[in-house]
N, C-alpha and C positions, 0 to 999 in steps of 0.2 A: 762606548760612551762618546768618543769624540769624534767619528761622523753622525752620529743623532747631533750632536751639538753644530755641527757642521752644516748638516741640513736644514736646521733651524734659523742658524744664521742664513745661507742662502734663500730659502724661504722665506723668512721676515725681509731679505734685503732687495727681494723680489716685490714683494707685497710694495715696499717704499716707493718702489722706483714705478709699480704702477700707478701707486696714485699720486705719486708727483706729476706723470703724466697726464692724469684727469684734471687734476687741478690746472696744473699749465693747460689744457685743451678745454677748457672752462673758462676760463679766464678769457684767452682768446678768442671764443664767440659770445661772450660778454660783450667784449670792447670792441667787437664787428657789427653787432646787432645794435650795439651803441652810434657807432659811426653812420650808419647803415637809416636808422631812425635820424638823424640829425641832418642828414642827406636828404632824405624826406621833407622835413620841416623847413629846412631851406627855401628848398625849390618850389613849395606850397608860400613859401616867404615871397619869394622871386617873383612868382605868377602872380601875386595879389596884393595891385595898387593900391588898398585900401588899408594893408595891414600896417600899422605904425608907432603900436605899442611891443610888438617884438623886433628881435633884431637877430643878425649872424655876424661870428667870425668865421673866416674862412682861405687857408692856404693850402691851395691844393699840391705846392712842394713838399709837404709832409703830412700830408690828408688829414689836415687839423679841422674839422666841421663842430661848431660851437654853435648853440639855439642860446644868445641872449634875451635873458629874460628883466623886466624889469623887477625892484625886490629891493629892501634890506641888503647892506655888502655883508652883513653876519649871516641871514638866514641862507644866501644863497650859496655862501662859502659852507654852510655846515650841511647844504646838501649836495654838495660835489658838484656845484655850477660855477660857471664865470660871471663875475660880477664887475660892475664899475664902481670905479673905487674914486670917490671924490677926493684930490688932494687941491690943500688950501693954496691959493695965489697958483695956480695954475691953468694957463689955458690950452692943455693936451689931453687928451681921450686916456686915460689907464682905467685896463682891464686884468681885473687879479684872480687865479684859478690856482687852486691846489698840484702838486705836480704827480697826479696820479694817471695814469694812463687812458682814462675817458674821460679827463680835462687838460691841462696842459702840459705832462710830461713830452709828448712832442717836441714843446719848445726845443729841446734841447738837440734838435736835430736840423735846425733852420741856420741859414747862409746869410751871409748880405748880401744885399740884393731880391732874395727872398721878396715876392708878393703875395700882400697882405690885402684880405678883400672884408670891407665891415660895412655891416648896413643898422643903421640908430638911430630911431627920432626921426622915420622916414626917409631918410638921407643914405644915399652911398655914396661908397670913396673907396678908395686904391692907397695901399702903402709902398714904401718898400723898407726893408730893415738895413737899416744902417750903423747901428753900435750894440754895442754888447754889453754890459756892466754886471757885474759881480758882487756883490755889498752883504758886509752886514745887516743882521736883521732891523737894527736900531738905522741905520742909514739909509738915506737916500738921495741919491743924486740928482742935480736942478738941469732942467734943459734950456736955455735960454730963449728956443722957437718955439713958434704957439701954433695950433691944430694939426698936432701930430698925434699919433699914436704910441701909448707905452702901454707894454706888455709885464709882465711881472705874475713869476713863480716863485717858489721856494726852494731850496736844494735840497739835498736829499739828509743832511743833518740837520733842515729846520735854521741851521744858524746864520745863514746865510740866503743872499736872493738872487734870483736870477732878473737882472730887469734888460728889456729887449727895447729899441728905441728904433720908430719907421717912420720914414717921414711920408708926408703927402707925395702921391704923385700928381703931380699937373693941377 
């Protein structure tokens, strides 16, 4: 009785451990194929002077490739995209993305100094990151310079944010 129980255990704890594996190896060319198409649309962005109702993030130090689209900040947040996020009396760029791993959970792997490459409304520009802040959900922190760039996730208990602050280069 207790190696049948024995190999049962081993057996089922075999069974787990493969498809933890499928799943972690699923997931991971999910979020390649994800990357991989955004790559694409990019560089279809890049090549065509005409296009000016979409837009990209883009840091190639943490192979962050974002297809900005224009939208509702609800509907684009409730389909796993980055969105701009209009905040009142402000004249800086915030772009807000869930922190799921084929939208902003990268953030959390960028430097200062870090460049940041965005192109919106026709227009490109160059960042670099320069502060880091950490806040409650309910808060949010003032930046006193204008045509910059904020970033802004969420941490992983939701109750708090990750806001990322770049300024213009040149």
């Amino acid at each position: 009785m207790d190696s049948t129980k024995a190999r049962f255990v081993l057996v089922l704890g075999c069974v787990c451990m493969l498809g933890s594996i499928y799943i972690f190896w699923t997931c991971c060319k999910d979020n390649f194929i994800q990357k991989e198409r955004a790559k694409e649309k990019i560089t279809q962005i890049e090549n065509s002077p005409t296009v000016e109702d979409e837009g990209y993030l883009k840091i190639s130090s943490i192979a962050l490739y974002q297809v900005l689209e224009r939208g509702s900040t609800s509907r684009l947040l409730s389909e796993s995209k980055v969105a701009y996020w209009s905040v009142p009396d402000s004249q800086n760029i915030h772009l807000v993305g869930h922190r799921i791993p084929t939208v902003f959970a990268p953030l959390e792997k960028l430097k200062k100094g870090d460049i940041v490459e965005l192109y919106w409304s026709g227009v490109y520009r160059k960042y670099r990151v320069s502060s880091f802040h950490v806040v409650s959900e309910t808060e949010f922190p003032s930046f006193p310079s204008t045509g910059n760039l904020v970033l802004i996730t969420c941490m992983e208990d939701d109750s708090e944010r990750l806001i990322i602050f770049c300024e213009k280069v040149g």
